[in-house]
N, C-alpha and C positions, 0 to 999 in steps of 0.2 A: 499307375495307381489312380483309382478315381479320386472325383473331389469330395464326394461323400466321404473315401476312409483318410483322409486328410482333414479334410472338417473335422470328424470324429475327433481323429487321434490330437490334435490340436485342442478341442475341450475336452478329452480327458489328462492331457498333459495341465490345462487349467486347474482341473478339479481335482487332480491328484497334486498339485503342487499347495492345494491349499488345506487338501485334506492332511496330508503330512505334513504340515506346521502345525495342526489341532494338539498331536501329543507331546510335540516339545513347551506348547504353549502353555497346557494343562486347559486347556479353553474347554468349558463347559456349555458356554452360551450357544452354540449351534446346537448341543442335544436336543435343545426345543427347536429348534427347526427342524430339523429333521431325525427328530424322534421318532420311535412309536405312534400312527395315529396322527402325525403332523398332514400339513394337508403338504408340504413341500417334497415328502421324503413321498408321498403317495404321490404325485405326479411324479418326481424321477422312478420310482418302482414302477409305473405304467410307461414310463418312456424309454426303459430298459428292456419292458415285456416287448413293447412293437417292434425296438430293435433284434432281440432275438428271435421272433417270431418271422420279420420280416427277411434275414437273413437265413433262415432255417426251410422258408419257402425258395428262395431266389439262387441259395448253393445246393447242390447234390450234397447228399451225406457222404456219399465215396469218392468226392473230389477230393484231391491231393494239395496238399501245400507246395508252392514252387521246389524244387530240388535242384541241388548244385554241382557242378566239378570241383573234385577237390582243391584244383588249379584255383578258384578264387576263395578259398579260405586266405586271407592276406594277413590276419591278426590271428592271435590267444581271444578267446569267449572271454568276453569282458565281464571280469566277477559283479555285482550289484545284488545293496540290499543285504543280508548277513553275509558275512563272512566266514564265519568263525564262531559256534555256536559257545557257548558258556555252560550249557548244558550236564552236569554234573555225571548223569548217564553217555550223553555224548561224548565227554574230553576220556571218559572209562572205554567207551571203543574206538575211538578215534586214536588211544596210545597203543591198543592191540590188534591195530591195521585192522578195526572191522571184523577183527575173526570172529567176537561173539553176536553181531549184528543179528537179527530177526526180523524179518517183517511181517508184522502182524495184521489179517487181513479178516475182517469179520462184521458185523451187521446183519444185513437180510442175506446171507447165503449158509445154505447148507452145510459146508463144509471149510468153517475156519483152518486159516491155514495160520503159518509161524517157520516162513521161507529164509536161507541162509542167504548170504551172496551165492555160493558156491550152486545152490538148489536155483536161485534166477540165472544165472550166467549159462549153464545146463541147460535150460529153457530155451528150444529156439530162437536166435535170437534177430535184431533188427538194426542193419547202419543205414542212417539218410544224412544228407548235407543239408540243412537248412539254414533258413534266415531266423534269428532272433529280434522280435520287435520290442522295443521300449517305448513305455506311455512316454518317457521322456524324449520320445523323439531321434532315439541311435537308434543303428543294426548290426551285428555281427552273423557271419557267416562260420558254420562251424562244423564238426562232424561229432552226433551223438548214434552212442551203439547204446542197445540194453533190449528186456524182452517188454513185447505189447502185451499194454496192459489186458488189452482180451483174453490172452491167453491163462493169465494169472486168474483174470475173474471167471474164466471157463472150469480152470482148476477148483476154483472153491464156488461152482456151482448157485450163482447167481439167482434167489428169486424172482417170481413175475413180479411182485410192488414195488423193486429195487425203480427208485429213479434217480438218484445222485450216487456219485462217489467222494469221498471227505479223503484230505489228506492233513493228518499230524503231525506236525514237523517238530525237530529237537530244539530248532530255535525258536527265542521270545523275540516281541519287539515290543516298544513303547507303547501305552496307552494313555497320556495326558498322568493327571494328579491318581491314576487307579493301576499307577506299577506296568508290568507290563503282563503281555497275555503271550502265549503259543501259539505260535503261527499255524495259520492251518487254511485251505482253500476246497473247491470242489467245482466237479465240472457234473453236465446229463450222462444220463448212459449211452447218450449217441456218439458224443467224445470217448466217451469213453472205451468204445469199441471200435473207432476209427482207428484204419491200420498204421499210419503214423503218430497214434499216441502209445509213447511207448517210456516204461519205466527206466532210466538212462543210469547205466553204470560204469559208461567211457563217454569220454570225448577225446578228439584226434587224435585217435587211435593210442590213448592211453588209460588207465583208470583218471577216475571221475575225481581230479581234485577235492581237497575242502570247499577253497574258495569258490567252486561251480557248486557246489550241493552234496558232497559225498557226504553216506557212500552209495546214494539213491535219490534222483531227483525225476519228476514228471517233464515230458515234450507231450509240449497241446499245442500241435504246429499251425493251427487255423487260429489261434487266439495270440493275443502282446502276454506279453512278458511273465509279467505279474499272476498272470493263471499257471504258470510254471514252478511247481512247490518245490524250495529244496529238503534237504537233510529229510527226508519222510523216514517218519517212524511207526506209522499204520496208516494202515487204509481203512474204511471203513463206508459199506453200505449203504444207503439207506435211503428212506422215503419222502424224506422232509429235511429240508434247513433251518426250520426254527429253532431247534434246540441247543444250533455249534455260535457260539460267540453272540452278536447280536441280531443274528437270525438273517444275515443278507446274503451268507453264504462264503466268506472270507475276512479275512483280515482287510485288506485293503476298500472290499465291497463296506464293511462294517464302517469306514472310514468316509463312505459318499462313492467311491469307483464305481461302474458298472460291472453287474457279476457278470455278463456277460461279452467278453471282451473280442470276438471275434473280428477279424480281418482279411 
């Protein structure tokens, strides 16, 4: 591994360690740092642009993420981050094994969809062994099956403006003294249509845990962790980030992370 992605991952392991004590804290006083308009939050948004930029020129879009023998899967996919959604809707399919689950898929496409498990699973589908990265600095190797997400967004007929995809998730998580908010993340259309990002509804060679994200979670096997949504409850299209949360493009990004977490 180079020292750049070790440099990297070392200050965002920094910056996420201090962004997640912001909502235990209720700390207010960073919004003016890097708020709206601050001049701090506009040099890390331009130092996030050169990093994707820069990585967007130097990897092939249709490189792969390393892949594994199932021989070294040596652990269980280390759960982190919700667990166990509270989710009023949630714990209501979560007692009916998911049976009435739908995934709701809409925005800038044509053709809204409102997919069962049973109608993804049906979907051709995709098992890769991968490495899981954590800004915190583990990995797990693991095996996730489920269908790519291209195929889904082929299904519902994707416009030409479409350049993000948003994911909704059933769980909340803290946000300081303002409660908590809805998890929710998003990646470009270029991840989006890489053939190991793939909606995941197994892992080794079992259904999809709670505690991994059932009973649908994303693989964005070129990015850490944290760009990986669990529990999703829609997808959703579209052209622009400013309108989901505080316009950085996740939960986490909203926090100071880089929205774009590539490795």
């Amino acid at each position: 591994m180079s020292a750049f992605v070790l440099s990297r991952r070392r200050f965002l392991a920094a910056a996420g360690a201090t962004a997640s004590s912001l909502p235990l804290a209720g700390c207010d006083a960073l919004d003016g740092l890097v708020g709206n308009g601050s001049r701090v939050r506009d040099f890390l948004a331009s130092a996030n642009s050169i990093t994707y930029r820069a990585q967007r020129l130097l990897v092939p879009a249709d490189r792969l993420a390393p892949e594994f023998a199932e021989s070294e899967i040596r652990q269980g996919q280390r759960p982190n981050g919700s667990t166990d959604p509270g989710d009023a809707t949630y714990l209501a399919l979560k007692q009916d094994a998911f049976a009435g689950y739908r995934l709701r898929v809409s925005g800038l496409v044509e053709r809204p969809l409102h997919l069962t498990l049973a109608e993804l699973r049906n979907m051709p589908s995709r098992t890769q062994i991968t490495r899981h990265d954590c800004v915190e600095g583990w990995s797990c190797i693991a095996k996730w099956s489920g269908v790519a997400l291209t195929r889904v967004l082929d299904e519902a007929r994707v416009k030409p403006e479409a350049r993000y995809v948003v994911f909704h998730c059933f769980d909340s998580m803290p946000l300081g003294l303002g409660g908590s908010v809805a998890y929710y993340e998003s990646i470009d259309m270029l991840d989006a249509h890489h053939p190991q990002t793939i909606l995941a509804y197994g892992l080794n060679g079992a259904a999809l845990p709670v505690a991994n994200g059932a009973p649908l979670r994303v693989r964005v096997e070129r990015q850490l962790g944290y760009k990986m949504a669990k529990y999703i409850k829609a997808i959703e299209v579209v052209a622009d980030l400013a309108p989901f949360g505080r316009g950085r493009g996740g939960y986490w990004e909203d926090l100071g992370y880089d929205w774009y977490a590539g490795i």
